[in-house]
N, C-alpha and C positions, 0 to 999 in steps of 0.2 A: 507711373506704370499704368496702362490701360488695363480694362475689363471686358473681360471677352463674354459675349453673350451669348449664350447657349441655345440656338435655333431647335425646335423642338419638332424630329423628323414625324412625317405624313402619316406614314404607316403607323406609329405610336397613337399620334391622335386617333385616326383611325381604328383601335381596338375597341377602346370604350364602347361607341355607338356598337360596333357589330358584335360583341359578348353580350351585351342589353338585349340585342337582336334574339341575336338565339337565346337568351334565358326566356325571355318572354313569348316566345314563340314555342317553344317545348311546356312552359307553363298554361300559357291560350290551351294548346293540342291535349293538355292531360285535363285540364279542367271542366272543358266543351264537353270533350268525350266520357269522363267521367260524370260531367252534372249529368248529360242527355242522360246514361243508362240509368242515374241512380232516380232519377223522374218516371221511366218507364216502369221501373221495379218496382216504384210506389205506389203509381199509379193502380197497378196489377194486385195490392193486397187491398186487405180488409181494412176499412177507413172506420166504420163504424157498424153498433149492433143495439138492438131493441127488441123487444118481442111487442105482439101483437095478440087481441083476447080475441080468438078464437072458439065458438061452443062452448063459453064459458072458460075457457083454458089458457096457457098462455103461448103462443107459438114462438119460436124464436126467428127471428129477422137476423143477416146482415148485408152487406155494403158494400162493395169494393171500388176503389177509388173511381175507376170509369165508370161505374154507375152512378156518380155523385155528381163529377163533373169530368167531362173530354178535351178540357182548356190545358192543363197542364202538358198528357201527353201530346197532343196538337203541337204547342210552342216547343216540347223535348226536341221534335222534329225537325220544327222549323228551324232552330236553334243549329242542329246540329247539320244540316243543309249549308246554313249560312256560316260556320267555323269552314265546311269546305270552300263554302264559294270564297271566301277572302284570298284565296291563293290563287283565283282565277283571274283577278280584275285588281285595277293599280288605282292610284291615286285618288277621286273623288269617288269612286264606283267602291274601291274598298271602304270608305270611309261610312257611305250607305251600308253596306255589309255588314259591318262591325257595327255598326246602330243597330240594326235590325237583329244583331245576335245577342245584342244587350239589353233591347226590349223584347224579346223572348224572353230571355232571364228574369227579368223583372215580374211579365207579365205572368210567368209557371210559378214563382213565389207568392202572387197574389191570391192566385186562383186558387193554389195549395190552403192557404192560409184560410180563406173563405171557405173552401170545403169541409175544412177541418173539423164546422162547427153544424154543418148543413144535416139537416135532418128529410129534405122533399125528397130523397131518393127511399128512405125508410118508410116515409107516412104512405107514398105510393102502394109499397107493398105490402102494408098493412090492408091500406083500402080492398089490394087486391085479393088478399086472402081473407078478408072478413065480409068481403060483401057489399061493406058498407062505405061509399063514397065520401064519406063525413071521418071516418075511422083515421086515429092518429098511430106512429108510434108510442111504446110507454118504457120504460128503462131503457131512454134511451144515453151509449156512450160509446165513447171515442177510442180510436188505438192513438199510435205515432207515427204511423205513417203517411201522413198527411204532411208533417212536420218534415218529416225524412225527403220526399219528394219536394218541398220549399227548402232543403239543403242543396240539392241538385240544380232548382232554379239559378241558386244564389251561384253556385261555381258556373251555370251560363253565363250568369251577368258578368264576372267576376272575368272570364273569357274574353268578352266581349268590351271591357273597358282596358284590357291588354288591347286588345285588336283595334281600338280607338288608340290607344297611347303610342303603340310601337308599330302598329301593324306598317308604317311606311317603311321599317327596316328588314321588314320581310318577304323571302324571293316569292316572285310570281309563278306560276307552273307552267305560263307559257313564254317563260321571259327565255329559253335557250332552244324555244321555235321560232322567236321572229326574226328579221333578217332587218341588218342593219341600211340605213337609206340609200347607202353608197354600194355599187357592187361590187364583188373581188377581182381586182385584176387576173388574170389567167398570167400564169407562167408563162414566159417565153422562153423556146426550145433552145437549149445551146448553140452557139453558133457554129458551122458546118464548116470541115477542116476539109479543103479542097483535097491534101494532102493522104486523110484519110478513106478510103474506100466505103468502111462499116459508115459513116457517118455520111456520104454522097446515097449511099440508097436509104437510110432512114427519112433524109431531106427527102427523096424522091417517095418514098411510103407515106411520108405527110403530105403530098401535092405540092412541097415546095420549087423551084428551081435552084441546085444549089451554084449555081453559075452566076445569078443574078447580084444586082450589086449589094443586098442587104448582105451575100457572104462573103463581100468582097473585103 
């Protein structure tokens, strides 16, 4: 008694890859877009505070992430530029893309993280309000917001190494404007029924001759 072997149809194989597709692709699009804002939003609060002696007093100082460092939001940007542009370009070109979206990621987690701990945006403004060029901050300390926007980085990267993994199984935005190498045959007109009347003056409304032998 033979065994029959179970051929395994196209379309079956075919699910796997393109469910990956789009999981990962709806994953990329929530993450980009969510690191990018949650980096802008960090960016935007208070990173850090100190005061400064003042007339003998103590003035209060703070800091808000852009004034520590403009590297984070910058890559937010860039970051989020580059999650577009992967839908625009194919093969090697996405490949740069999604590099470029995942050293954004990296690089806003760095900068975050370095910020975190930066005090030259503080001492600045101590100099500036004391006078004195020499002049530091003093109690000085940190929020978490610094931390928070290196959360945002990391879902860039995080983006961005989807967009390295899968991004080949992902459509292109202008993949259902290009024309393919071959062009369409045009329709050819029914053929013309001597017999019929309606069908002698259409032939004649098209310039054909319907006497000729192609209606023969």
């Amino acid at each position: 008694m033979g065994y029959v072997t179970a051929v395994p149809h196209p379309r079956t194989e075919a699910v796997g890859p393109a469910r990956s597709g789009r999981r990962s692709l709806a994953l990329a699009l929530l993450f980009g877009a969510l690191g990018a804002a949650v980096v802008l939003l960090g960016t935007r609060q208070r990173w850090s505070e100190g005061t400064a002696t003042v007339a003998g007093g103590a003035f209060p100082l703070t800091a808000r992430g852009s004034d520590v460092t403009g590297v984070p939001a910058a890559l937010a940007i860039v970051g989020l530029a580059a999650l577009v542009a992967v839908f625009a370009v194919r093969r090697a070109g996405r490949l740069l893309v999604a590099a470029l979206l995942a050293l954004s990621g990296a690089g806003t987690v760095a900068a975050a993280l370095v910020g975190a701990s930066d005090s030259a945006a503080l001492d600045e403004q101590a100099a500036q309000v004391s006078g004195d060029t020499s002049a530091t901050v003093g109690s000085l300390s940190h929020t978490a917001w610094p931390y928070v926007a290196a959360v945002g980085g990391l879902l860039l990267l995080l983006a961005g190494l989807l967009a390295l993994r899968y991004g080949r199984l992902w459509p292109a935005m202008s993949g259902r404007y290009e024309r393919s190498g071959a062009a369409r045959a045009r329709r050819r007109p029914a053929a013309t029924d001597p017999d019929r009347p309606e069908d002698l003056w259409k032939a004649l409304d098209r310039g054909e001759d319907p006497t000729g032998p192609e209606q023969a």
